[in-house]
Structure formats: structure tokens, C-alpha cells
C-alpha positions in Angstrom: 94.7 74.5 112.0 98.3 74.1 113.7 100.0 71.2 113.7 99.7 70.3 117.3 101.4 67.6 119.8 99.4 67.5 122.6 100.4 65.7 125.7 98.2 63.6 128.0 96.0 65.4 130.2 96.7 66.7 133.2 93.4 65.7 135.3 92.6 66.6 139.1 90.2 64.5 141.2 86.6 65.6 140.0 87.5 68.2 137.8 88.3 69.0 133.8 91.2 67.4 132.3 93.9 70.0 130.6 96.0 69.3 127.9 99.2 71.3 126.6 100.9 70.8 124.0 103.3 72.7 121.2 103.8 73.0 117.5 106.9 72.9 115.1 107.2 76.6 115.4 107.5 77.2 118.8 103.6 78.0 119.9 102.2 76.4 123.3 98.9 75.5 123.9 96.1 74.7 126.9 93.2 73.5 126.2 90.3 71.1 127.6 90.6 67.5 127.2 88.2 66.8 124.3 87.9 70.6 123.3 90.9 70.9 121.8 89.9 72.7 118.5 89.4 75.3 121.1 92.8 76.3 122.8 94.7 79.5 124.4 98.2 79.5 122.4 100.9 81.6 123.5 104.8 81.5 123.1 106.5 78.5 124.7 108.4 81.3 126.7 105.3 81.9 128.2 103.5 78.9 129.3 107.3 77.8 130.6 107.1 81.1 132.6 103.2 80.7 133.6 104.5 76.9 134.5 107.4 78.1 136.8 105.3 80.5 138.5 102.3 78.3 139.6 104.9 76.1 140.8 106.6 78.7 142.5 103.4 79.3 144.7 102.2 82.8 142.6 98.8 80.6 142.3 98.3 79.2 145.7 95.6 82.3 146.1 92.9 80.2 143.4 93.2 77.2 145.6 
């Protein structure tokens, strides 16, 4: 398994708690709070783009 840093969870009102995080060679990560031995992983590239893009409003439709 990765070595992975995972930040505190991100956690809306009444729903699951995310967590990202990154490892020393440049992999992100998203995962459940608790379920982290389970986990998406992509480049950092591209979580900073899928970041960027939810705040930019490219998400608002899943609201």
C-alpha cells in the first residue's frame, strides 16, 4: 500500500465524510472517511483540475 498523507475530512451536514490526500510521488487520493484502504488515486494534476472545476460551478448540476 502507498504511503499516504491524508488530510482531515471534508464532511457536509448529514452526509459521508471525504478525505484526500497525496503520496511522496505525486499520486492524489479520495476516499471515505474510515474506508480509506479503498480510494480513487489519480495524478495530483488531476484532482487539482477536478478541484478548480467544481469550484468553478462545472458541478452545480449534482446539487
Amino acid at each position: 500500500m502507498p504511503e499516504i498523507t491524508w488530510e482531515d475530512p471534508y464532511c457536509g451536514e448529514g452526509s459521508a465524510c471525504f478525505r484526500l490526500g497525496t503520496d511522496p510521488e505525486g499520486n492524489a487520493y479520495i476516499a471515505i472517511a474510515g474506508a480509506e484502504d479503498t480510494y480513487l488515486t489519480d495524478t495530483r494534476e488531476a484532482l487539482r483540475t477536478m478541484i478548480l472545476d467544481i469550484k468553478a460551478g462545472k458541478a452545480d448540476h449534482l446539487l
